[in-house]
Every structure is written in structure tokens, then in C-alpha cells.
N, C-alpha and C positions, 0 to 999 in steps of 0.2 A: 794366401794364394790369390784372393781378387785382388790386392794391392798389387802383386806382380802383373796381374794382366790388363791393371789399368793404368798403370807406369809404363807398362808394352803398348799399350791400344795410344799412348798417349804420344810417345815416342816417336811411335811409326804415324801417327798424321803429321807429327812436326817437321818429319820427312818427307810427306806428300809435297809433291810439287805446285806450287801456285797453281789454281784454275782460272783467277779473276785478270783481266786483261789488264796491263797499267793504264792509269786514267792519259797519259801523253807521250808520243813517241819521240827518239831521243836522235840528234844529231851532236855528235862528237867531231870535234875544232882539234887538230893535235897539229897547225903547220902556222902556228904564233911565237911570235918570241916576245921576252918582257926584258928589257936592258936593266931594269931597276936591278934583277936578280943578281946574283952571285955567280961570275964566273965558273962555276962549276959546271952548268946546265941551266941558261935561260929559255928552253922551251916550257912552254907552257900545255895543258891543257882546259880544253872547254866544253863542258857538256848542254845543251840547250835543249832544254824540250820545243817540241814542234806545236803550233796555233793547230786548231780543230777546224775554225772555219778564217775566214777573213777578215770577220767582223774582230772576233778575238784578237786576232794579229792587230788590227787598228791601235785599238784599247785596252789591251791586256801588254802588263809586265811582269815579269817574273821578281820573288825576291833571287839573294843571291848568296852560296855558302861558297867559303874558301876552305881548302882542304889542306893541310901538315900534314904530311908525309911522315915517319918514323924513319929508324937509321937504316940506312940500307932501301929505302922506299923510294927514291928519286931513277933521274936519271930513267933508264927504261926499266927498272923496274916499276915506276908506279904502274905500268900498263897492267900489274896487278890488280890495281884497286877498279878497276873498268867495268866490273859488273857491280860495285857499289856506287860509283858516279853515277853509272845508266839510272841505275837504283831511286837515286834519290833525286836525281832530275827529271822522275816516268812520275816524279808527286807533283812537280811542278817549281822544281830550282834551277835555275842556271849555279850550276857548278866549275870552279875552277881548281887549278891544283898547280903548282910548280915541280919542277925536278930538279932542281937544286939542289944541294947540300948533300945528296947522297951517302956520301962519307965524313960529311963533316963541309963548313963551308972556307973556302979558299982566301977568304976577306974575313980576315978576325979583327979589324980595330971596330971600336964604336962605332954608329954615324948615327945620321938625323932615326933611321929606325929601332935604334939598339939604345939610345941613350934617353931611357926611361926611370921614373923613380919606380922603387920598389920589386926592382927584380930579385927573385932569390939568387943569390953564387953558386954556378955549379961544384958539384963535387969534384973533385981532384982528377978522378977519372974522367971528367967531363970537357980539359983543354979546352983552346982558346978555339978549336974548330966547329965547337958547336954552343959555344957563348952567346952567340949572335946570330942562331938558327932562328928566331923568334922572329926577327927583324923581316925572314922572306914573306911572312904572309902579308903583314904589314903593306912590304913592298907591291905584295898582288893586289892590293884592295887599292893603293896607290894610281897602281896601273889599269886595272877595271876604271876607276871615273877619269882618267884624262888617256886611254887608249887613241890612238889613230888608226890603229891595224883593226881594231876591230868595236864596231860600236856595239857597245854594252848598251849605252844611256837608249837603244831600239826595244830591249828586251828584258833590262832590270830597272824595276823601282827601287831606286837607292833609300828612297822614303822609307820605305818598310826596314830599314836595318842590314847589317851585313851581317850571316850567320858565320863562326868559325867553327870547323871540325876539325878531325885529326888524332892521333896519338900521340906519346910523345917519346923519346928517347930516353931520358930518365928525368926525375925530378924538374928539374930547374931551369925545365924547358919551355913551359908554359907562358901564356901571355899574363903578364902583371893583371 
């Protein structure tokens, strides 16, 4: 019986709602496009946390994660994933995310981003639509250092690394 009401006591805080403020407030960018993408949907999105003071804005950079979407996750569906962006850009990440592939991507041959050693072959069920699924995030970290629409090099230290996030579709989706 106390097992049960400490499994319950335990449960019910995991469900309490945050009380603590996030450390940075978040401006969402969703009227970018990236050409590098896949015809399917080159909008992009952008989350950017906000400087505190001025001085911050001067001297501070953010690092920066790029986000994979899952099958069926592009397109306007990623506007699902909008409270996990906000999320982890209120830590302190500029986050990006493509909408592409949605369904699979519309450009299956190789190019300069698909043609990597060591990828595993999808499985059978996997076509040639999402062979080259890997290649979009690629393409966004591409597009983050040599953007013109929109300067990253103001708000990301590229020093610090490019994080990648995501799920994936199945198997052999991953980056080598």
C-alpha cells in the first residue's frame, strides 16, 4: 500500500506544471526559406532565444541544434514540435528545423549530401524516398553558416559545435 501511494505521490508531481520561469524568452522565425532543401517544403523554421540585457546581445552567442523531423513531421506538421523548440531554446539554443520530406523526399538520387561512406541501406520498405532523408539536415547546417536571409553568424557560435536532434523514421535513417 505505501508503494502505491508513493508511485501516486510520485506520478501526480511529474504532472505538476512547471513553477520555475525559463531562464530565456523565445522568438520563433517561421518566414525563411532554405533552397538547399528538397522540393517538398523549403520553409524552414527558427527559434532564438532573446539577450536579457545588451550587454549579452553584444557578447553572447548561442550554440545551435538542428532538428529531423520523423515521417509525417514536416510540412505543417512540424508546428507540432513548437513547444519542444520553445523548450529547448528558453536553455539557451538557437534551434532550427526543416519541413521537408514529409512524406518522403521528392529528389532521391545521391548528391554532395547523401554520398557518405558508411551508411546503412534501408530496408525494402524504406524506397528511394527516404534514402536521402539524412542529407536535409546536412543541407540546414549548410544553410545556417552561409545564410543571407538571415544572419546566424549575430547569434550562433559555430565554435561550440552543431548539435543534431530528432527521430527517426526507421533504421537507416540516421546520420553515419
Amino acid at each position: 500500500m505505501v508503494q502505491i501511494a508513493t508511485t501516486l505521490g510520485l506520478l501526480l508531481a511529474s504532472c505538476a506544471p512547471a513553477t520555475a520561469q525559463a531562464p530565456y524568452k523565445v522568438t520563433r522565425y517561421n518566414n525563411y526559406t532554405n533552397v538547399l532543401l528538397d522540393k517538398t517544403d523549403q520553409n524552414v523554421l527558427i527559434f532564438v532565444p532573446e539577450f536579457k540585457t545588451r550587454k549579452q546581445e553584444k557578447d553572447k552567442k548561442w550554440p545551435i541544434l538542428v532538428y529531423a523531423h520523423g515521417a509525417a513531421g514536416g510540412n505543417y506538421d512540424i508546428n507540432g514540435y513548437d513547444l519542444l523548440f520553445r523548450q529547448i531554446a528558453e536553455k539557451g539554443y538557437v534551434v532550427i528545423a526543416h519541413k521537408s520530406c514529409s512524406a518522403g523526399c521528392h529528389e532521391t538520387e545521391p548528391s554532395v549530401y547523401t554520398e557518405c561512406a558508411g551508411i546503412v541501406p534501408l530496408p525494402p520498405t524504406g524506397g528511394k524516398m527516404w534514402g536521402v532523408y539524412y542529407g536535409e539536415t546536412l543541407k540546414m547546417i549548410d544553410w545556417a553558416k552561409t545564410s543571407a536571409d538571415f544572419d546566424f553568424h549575430k547569434v550562433v557560435n559555430f565554435n561550440l559545435g552543431i548539435a543534431i536532434a530528432g527521430h527517426t523514421v526507421w533504421e537507416g535513417n540516421q546520420l553515419p
